[in-house]
N, C-alpha and C positions, 0 to 999 in steps of 0.2 A: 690533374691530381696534384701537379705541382703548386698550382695557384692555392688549390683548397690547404694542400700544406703550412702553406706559406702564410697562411691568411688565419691559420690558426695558431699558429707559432708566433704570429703576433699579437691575437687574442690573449694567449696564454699569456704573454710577455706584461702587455698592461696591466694584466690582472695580480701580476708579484710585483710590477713597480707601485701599484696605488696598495697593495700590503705592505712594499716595505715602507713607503710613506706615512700610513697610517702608524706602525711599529713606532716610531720617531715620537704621534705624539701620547704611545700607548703606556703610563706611568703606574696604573696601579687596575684593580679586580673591576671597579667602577667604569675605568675607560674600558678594557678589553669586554666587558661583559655589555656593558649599555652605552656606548661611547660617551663617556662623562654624563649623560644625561640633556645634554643642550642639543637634539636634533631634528631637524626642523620638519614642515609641512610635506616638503617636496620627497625627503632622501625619505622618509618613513611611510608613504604614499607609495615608494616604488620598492620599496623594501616589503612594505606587505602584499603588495600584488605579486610579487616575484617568488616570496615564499611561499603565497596561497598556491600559485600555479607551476608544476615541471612538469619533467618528460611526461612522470607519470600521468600525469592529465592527458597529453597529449599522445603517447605513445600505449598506456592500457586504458585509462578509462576510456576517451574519447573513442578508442576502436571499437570496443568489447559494447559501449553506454549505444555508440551509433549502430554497430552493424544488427545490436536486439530492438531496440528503441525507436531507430531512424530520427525525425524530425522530433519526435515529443522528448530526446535527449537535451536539445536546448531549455527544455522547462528546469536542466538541472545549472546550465548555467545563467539563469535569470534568477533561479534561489541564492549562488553563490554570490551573485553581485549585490542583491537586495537584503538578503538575510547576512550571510557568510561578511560578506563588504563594509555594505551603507547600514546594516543594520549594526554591529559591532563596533562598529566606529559611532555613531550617534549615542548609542543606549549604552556603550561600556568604557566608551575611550575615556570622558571626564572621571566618569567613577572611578577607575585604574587609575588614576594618574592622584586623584584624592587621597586613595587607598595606599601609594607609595607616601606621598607626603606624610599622612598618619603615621605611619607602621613604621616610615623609614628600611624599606624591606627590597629585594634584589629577583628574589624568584618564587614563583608558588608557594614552593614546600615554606616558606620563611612567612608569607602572608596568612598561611594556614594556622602555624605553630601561632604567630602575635593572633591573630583573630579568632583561633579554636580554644588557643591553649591549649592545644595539641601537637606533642613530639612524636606520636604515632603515626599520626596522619601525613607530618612532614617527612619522615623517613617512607613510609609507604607509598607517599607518592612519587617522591624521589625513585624509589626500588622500578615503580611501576613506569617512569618514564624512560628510565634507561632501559628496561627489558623490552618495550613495546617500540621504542624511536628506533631499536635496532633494525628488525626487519621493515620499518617504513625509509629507512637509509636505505635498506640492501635494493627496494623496488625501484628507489630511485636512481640507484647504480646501474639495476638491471634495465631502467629506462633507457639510458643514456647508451650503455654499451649494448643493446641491441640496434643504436642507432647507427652507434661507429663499425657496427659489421656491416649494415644493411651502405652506408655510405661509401666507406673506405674500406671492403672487403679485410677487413682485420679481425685476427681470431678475437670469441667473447671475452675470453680471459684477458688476452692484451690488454684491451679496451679497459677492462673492468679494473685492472691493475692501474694501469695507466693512471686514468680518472680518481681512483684512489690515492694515488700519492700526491698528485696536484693540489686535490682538495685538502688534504691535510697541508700540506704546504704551505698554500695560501690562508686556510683559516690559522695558522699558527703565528702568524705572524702580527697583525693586525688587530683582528676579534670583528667586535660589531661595528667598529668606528673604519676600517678597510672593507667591513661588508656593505654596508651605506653607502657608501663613496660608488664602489663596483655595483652596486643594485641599480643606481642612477643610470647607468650606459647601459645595464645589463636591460632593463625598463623600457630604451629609447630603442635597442634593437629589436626586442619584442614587438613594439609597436610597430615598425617599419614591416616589419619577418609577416605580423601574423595578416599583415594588411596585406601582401602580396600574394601569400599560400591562399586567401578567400579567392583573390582574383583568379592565379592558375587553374584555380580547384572547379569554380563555375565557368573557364574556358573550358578546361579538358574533357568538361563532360557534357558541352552546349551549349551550355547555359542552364538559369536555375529551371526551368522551362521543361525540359528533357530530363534533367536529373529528378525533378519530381515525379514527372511521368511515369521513368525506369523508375523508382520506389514503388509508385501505384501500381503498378504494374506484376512487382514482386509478391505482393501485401501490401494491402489499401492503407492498410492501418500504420501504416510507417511513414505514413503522411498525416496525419490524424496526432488530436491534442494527445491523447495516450495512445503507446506504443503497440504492438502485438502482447509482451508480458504482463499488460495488466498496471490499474492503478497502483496499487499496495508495493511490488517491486519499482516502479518510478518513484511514489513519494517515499519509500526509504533511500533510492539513490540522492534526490534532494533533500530530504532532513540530516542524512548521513553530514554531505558534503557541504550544509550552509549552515548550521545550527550547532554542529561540533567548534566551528571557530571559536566561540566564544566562551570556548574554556580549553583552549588549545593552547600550551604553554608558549611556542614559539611562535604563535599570533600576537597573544597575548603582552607578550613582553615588548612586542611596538611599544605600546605606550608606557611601557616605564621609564622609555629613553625619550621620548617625544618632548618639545624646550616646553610647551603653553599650552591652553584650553584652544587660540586663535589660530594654531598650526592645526588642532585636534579639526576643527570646523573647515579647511581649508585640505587638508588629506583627503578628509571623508570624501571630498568629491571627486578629486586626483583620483583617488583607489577606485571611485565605485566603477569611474570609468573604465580606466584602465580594465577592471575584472570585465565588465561587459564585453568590451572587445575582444580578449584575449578569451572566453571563455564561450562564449560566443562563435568564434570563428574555429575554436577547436571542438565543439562539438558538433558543430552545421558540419566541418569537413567528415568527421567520424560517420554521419549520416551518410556521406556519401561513399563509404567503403562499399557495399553493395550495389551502388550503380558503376563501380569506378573497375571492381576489383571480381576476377573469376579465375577459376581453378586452370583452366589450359593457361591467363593471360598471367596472372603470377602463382606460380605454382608455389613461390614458398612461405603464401598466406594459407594455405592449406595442406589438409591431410591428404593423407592417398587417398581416405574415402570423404574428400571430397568437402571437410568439415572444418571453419576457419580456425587461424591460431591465431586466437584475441590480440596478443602480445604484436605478433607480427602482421598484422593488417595493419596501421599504420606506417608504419617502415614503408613496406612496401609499394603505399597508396603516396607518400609524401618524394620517395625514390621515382614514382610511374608521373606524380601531375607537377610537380616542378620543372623548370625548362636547366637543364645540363649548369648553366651559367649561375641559377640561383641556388644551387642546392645548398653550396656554404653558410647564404644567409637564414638558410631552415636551419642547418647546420647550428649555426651561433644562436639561434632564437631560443631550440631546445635546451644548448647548453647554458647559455645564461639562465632559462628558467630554472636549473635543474642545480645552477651551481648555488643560486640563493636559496633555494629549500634546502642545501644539505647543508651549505654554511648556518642556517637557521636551525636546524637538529641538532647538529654537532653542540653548535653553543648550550641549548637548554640541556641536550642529557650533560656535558660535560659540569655546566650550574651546580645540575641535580645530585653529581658524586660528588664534584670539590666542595660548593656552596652547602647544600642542603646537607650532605651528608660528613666529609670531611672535618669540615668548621664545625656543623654543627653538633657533633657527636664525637669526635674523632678529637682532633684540637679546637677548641672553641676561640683559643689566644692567638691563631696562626696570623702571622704575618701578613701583610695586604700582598707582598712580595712574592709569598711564597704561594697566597692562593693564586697569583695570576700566572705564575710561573706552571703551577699545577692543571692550570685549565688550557695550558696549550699540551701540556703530558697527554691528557687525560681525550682532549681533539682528537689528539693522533690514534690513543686508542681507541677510540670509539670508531674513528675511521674504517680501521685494520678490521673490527670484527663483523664490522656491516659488511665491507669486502668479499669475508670470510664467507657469510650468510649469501652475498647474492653469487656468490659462486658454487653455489648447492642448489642456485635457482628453486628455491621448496614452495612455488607454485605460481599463478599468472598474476602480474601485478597488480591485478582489480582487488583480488583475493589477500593479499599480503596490505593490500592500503587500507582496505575494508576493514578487518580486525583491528590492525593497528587504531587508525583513526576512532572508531565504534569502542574500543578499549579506554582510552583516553580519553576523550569525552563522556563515556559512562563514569569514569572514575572521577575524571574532573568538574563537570559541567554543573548540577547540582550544588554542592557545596562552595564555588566561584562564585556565579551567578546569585544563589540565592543569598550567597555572603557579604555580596556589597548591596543590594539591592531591600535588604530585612534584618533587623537588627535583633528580631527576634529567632533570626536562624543560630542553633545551637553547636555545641559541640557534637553531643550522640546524633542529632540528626543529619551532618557533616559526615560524622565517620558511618552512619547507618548507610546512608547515599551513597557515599564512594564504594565502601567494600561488598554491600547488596547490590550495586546495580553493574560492577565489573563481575563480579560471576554470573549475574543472566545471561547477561553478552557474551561471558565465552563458555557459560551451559549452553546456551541455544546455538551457540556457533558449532561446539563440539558433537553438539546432539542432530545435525545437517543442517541447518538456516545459513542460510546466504550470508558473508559478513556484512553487507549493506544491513540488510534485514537485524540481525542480531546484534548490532550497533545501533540500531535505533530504537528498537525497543530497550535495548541499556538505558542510553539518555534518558527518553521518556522518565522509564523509573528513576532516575538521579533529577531528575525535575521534580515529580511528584514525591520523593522519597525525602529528601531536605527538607520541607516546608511542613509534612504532617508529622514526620516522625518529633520535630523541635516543639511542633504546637502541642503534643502528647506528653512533650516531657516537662518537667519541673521549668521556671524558669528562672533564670541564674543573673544577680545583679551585675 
């Protein structure tokens, strides 16, 4: 316990000195928000693999996606690296980077307003990212600090406290140009971490040999290209998780800070890999919850009657097949995933109030000074009330990323996509898309559909809803 101490005490340590380093060369809203804009192939390659994937992947979906799913659960991370990744990076990186040069423009709400002529939509979206990033914060808190009970027997709240203040800490200091820096290391551990957990994962249980067997053996079909749930529940977990990037604000804003079109072409393939591996081996191991994991051997993956806790099957499975020695480097793997997705929220909702909403409504004159100054205020709260939320724990993480996610990209994806991509996409068909197809999502969510499920049929209509509603309407020189 001493070494894992120790060893995170120094973790944490590097991760305030390259904040306070970055702080040094942090002068104005441009650097803290996009690191001046000059950042290259490699740090925006492990910045977006980092933000695509945390606990949450690994600690609720990978559990929950494996233990109903089994093996057809990897069809979700071969969408995430080909659609979600290589697909996003090829099809939208140049366009977004054109779209900044145009517009001259910093975050969504601001690309919307220059290309809708629309103040509605950039306030609306703005509204809608902070109120929806919050509980996709809280899940990732509650990733994490279900990991520090599960590791280092420490109550949730501790943990959840704990992890809360660091994070603000650190994103306050720096921005995106100290998240870059730290995504780098945070990247090369992942790679090491997720390469080792494959390995324990097919000793502990045989080999992959045995481990299929025990599947088949359970239900055939959890070996099988679709899972026991059925197609339609799979392909919303992959349309959900690979098709929403590409209108996902803190995806998104990669490329506004990326230096050239020649870094754009040389990420794409950094990232795609990276996602393959990491996504990959996090949900092969998830598959293995049900050969690995029973109610006498860890009782606190389950109920008394017997019924697993989505949430805590992994913990438990990554506590049972790592060897004593390595647990720290699972340990650091998660946390570094977990610290770039939240440094990557923080920043867009905080954008979303200072930039979008602030400047743009509020003082339009405000000082470069004072908005940067403001977006570290504004970090901190945001921090504080995701905290807030995941300490009410208001349901299992699959469930809280699901809606989030499926909200966001209903509201976003549509009017994004078909904004850069059709010149003849309009104003009313923008704001029809956005505000129609976030109330399907959370009518169908409210009315019982699964948030995978009800996130996808969102999209869907913000795909379809943009492109007829504009060809319907007049068109505007």
């Amino acid at each position: 316990m001493v070494i894992k101490l120790a060893v995170l005490l120094a973790y944490a340590a590097m991760i305030v000195i390259m904040g306070v380093r970055a702080m040094r060369g942090t002068r104005s809203f441009n650097d803290f928000f996009l690191g001046g804009g000059g950042v290259g192939p490699w740090m925006t390659a492990f910045t977006y693999g980092t933000a695509y994937f945390s606990a949450v992947v690994f600690i609720g979906f990978a559990g929950k996606v494996g233990w109903g799913f089994g093996y057809s659960g990897l069809w979700v991370a071969l969408g995430n690296a080909l659609i979600g990744v290589l697909g996003v990076w090829w099809f939208m990186g140049p366009r977004i980077r054109r779209m900044v040069a145009e517009y001259n423009v910093h975050t969504m709400g601001e690309y919307y307003e220059a290309r809708y002529d629309s103040r509605f939509l950039k306030l609306f979206g703005a509204a809608c990212v902070f109120v929806f990033f919050i509980p996709y914060t809280a899940a990732v808190f509650m990733g994490l600090s279900y990991l520090f009970e599960s590791v280092f027997q420490v109550p949730y709240w501790v943990a959840l406290v704990g992890m809360g203040a660091f994070t603000a800490l650190y994103l306050s200091l720096g921005g995106y140009k100290a998240m870059t820096m730290i995504d780098m290391v945070f990247g090369m551990i992942m790679i090491v971490g997720v390469s080792v957990l494959m390995a324990a994962t097919i000793q502990k249980g045989g080999g992959l040999g045995a481990i299929t067997a025990t599947l088949a053996d359970q239900n055939p079909k959890l070996t099988q290209l679709v899972g026991p749930p059925g197609w339609w529940p799979l392909f919303s977990l992959v349309f959900l998780t690979s098709v929403a990037p590409f209108g996902m604000p803190q995806l998104v804003q990669k490329f506004y800070a990326i230096k050239d079109d020649r870094s754009i072409k040389i990420g794409m393939w950094a990232s795609t890999a990276f996602a393959l591996l990491v996504g990959g081996v996090a949900y092969f191991v998830g598959s293995t919850t049900r050969a690995l994991l029973t109610p006498t051997a860890t009782p606190a993956a389950f109920t008394d009657g017997g019924q697993p806790v989505f949430d805590a099957l992994m913990p438990e499975l990554l506590a049972r097949v790592m060897p004593e020695s390595l647990t720290i480097l699972l340990l650091l793997v998660l946390l570094s995933a977990s610290m770039s997705t939240l440094a990557a929220l923080v920043l867009i909702s905080s954008s979303a109030v200072v930039k979008d909403f602030y400047a743009g409504f509020v003082s339009r004159n405000a000082s470069d000074q004072k908005l940067t100054m403001l977006m570290r205020v504004s970090s901190v709260a945001f921090v504080l009330l995701s905290v807030i939320l995941a300490l009410l724990r208001p349901g299992t993480i699959v469930t809280i990323l699901g809606i989030s996610w499926g909200a966001i990209g209903s509201l976003f994806i549509g009017p994004f996509v078909w904004g850069l991509c059709w010149r003849r996409t309009n104003k009313v068909g923008a704001i029809t898309a956005a505000v129609v197809s976030l109330v399907v999502c959370l009518g169908l969510y409210f009315s019982g559909w699964s948030s995978p499920q009800a996130g996808t049929v969102g999209m869907m209509a913000s795909l379809v809803l943009a492109p007829v509603v504009s060809l319907l309407t007049p068109r505007k020189s």
